[in-house]
N, C-alpha and C positions, 0 to 999 in steps of 0.2 A: 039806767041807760048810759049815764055820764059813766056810770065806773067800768061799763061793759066798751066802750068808745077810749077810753086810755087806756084797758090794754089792747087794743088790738093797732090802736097808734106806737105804743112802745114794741109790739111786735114788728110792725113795721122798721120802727127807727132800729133796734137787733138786727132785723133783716138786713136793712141797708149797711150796717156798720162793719157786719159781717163779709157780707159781698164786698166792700173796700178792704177789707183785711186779705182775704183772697185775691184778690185784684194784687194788692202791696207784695204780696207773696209771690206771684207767678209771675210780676215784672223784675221782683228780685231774681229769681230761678231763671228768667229770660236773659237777662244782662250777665247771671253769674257766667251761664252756661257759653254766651255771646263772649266773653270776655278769656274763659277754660278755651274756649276753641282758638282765639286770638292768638293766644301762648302756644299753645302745644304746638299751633301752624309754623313757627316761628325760633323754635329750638332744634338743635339736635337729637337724632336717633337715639344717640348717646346718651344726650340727657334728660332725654324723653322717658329713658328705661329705668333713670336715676330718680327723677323727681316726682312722676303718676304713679300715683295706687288708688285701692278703691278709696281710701279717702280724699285724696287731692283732686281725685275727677271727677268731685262734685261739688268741691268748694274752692274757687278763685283766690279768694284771701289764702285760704294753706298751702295753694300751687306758687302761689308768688312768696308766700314767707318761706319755702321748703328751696324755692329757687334763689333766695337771697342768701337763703341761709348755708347754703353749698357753694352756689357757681357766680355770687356777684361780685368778688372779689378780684379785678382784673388788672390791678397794678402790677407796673414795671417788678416790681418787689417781688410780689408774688409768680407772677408768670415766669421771673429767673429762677423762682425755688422750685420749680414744678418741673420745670427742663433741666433742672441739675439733679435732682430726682431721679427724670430719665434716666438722662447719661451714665450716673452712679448706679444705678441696678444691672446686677450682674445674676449670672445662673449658678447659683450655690449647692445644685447635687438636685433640688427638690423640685420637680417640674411642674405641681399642682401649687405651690406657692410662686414660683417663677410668673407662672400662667396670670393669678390672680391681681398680683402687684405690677403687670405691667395692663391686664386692664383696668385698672384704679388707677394708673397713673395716662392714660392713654383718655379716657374722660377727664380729668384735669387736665390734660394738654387742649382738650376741644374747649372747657367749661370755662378757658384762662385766654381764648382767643390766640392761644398757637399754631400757625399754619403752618404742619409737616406735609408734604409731600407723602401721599397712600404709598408708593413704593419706597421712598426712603425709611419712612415708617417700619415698612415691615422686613429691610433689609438690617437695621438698627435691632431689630426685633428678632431676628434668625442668624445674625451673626455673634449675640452674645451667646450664642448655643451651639456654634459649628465647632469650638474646638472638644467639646463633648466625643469620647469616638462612639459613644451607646447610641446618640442622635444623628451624628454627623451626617449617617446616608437618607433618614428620613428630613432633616434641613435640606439634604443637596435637590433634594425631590423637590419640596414646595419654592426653593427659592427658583428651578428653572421651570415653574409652572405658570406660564402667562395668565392662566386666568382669576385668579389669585392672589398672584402675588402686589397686587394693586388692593387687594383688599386685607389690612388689618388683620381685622376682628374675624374675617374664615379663617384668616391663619391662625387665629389664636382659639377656633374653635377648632380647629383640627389639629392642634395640640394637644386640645382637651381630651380628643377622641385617644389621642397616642397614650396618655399621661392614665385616663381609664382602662385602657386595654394593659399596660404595663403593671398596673395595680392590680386586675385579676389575675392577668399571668402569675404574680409574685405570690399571692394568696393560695393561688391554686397547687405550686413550686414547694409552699411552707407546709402542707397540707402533707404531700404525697412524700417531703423526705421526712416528716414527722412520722407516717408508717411505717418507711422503710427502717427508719433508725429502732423504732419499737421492737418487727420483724426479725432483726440481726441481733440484737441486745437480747431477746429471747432464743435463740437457737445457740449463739455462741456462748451462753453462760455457761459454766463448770458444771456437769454433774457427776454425783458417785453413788454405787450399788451400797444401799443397806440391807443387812440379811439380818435376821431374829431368829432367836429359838422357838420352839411349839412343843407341846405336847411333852412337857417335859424333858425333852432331850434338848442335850445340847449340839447347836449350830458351830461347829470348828470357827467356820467364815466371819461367827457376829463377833464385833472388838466394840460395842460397845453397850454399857450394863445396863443402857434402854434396852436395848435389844433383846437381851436373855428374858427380859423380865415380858415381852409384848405378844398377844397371837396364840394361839391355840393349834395353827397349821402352820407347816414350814411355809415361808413368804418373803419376797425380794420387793424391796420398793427400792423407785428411783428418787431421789432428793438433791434437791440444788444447793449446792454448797451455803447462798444464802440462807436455805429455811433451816437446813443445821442450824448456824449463827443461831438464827433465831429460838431455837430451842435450846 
């Protein structure tokens, strides 16, 4: 009786200890989760998109070391390197690289506490690309579009749109003069009439001593000057 009475006491005390360990864990999981929503309320769009994945948005400790470890750096020092960054980037031919480096630096300016004006932003942003004349009509467009031009990041999504459509077009461009150059290089190469002898007799026409010697019936073939070479 006494040995059947300690275990169902030590089952008990399991029981309990277990139930506290559960308990520990879902106050954890309360507070993390109280703590992920504290943050996330409390940053940028910006750098909302920069800092949550599926792993930061379930553990507090990785959302604040991934936010420290990018965006806490808000000195005088650094916030001048990031706007002189700005300033210095220019549009060097490449529109998909254009694109990228001024959103990478365009969350740095949010992540460094620089306040640009949405339209100044994006007039900084479409004037390093007006004297482009490939661009120039689609900038003239978005920069006299009121409803947009207050926002950034459409504008630099509808770059993207411009910068993807310009990339099929060229693909498409490489494709169809790639046939045409095939097309022409086959029809305009050199050819000349080869005649052979047959049947014993001789061809006047054949001049050469493949020829005399090939064929059993009189016979003309066409041959391109290359496949001679080659023989």
């Amino acid at each position: 009786m006494e040995k059947g009475g300690d275990n169902i006491r030590k089952r008990r005390k399991n029981s309990r200890s277990s139930d506290t360990s559960t308990s520990s864990i879902n106050k954890w999981k309360k507070a993390s989760f109280e703590a992920i929503n504290l943050i996330t309320t409390r940053i940028t769009e910006r750098v909302f998109r920069e800092v949550v994945n599926s792993e930061t948005i379930e553990n507090s400790h990785l959302l604040w070391g991934k936010i420290s470890e990018q965006y806490a750096s808000k000195c005088a020092v650094n916030g001048g390197r990031v706007w002189m960054d700005w300033q210095r980037r220019f549009y060097d031919g490449n529109l998909q690289n254009y694109i990228d480096n001024c959103r990478k630096l365009m969350m740095e300016l949010d992540a460094v506490s620089i306040v640009v004006p949405n339209k100044l932003l994006s007039y900084s942003l479409l004037g390093k690309l007006g004297g482009n004349p490939h661009l120039s009509q689609f900038v003239e467009t978005l920069t006299f579009n009121k409803d947009i031009i207050e926002k950034p990041m459409i504008i630099l999504s509808r770059l993207q749109d411009f910068a993807s459509h310009i990339n099929q077009s060229n693909s498409s461009n490489a494709k169809k003069e790639h046939d045409y150059s095939t097309l022409i290089t086959f029809f305009e190469e050199p050819h000349k009439i080869i005649f052979y002898c047959s049947n014993g007799k001789h061809n006047k026409r054949c001049t050469t001593q493949k020829g005399r010697l090939l064929g059993r019936k009189p016979t003309i073939k066409t041959l391109s000057l290359r496949e001679e070479k080659e023989e």
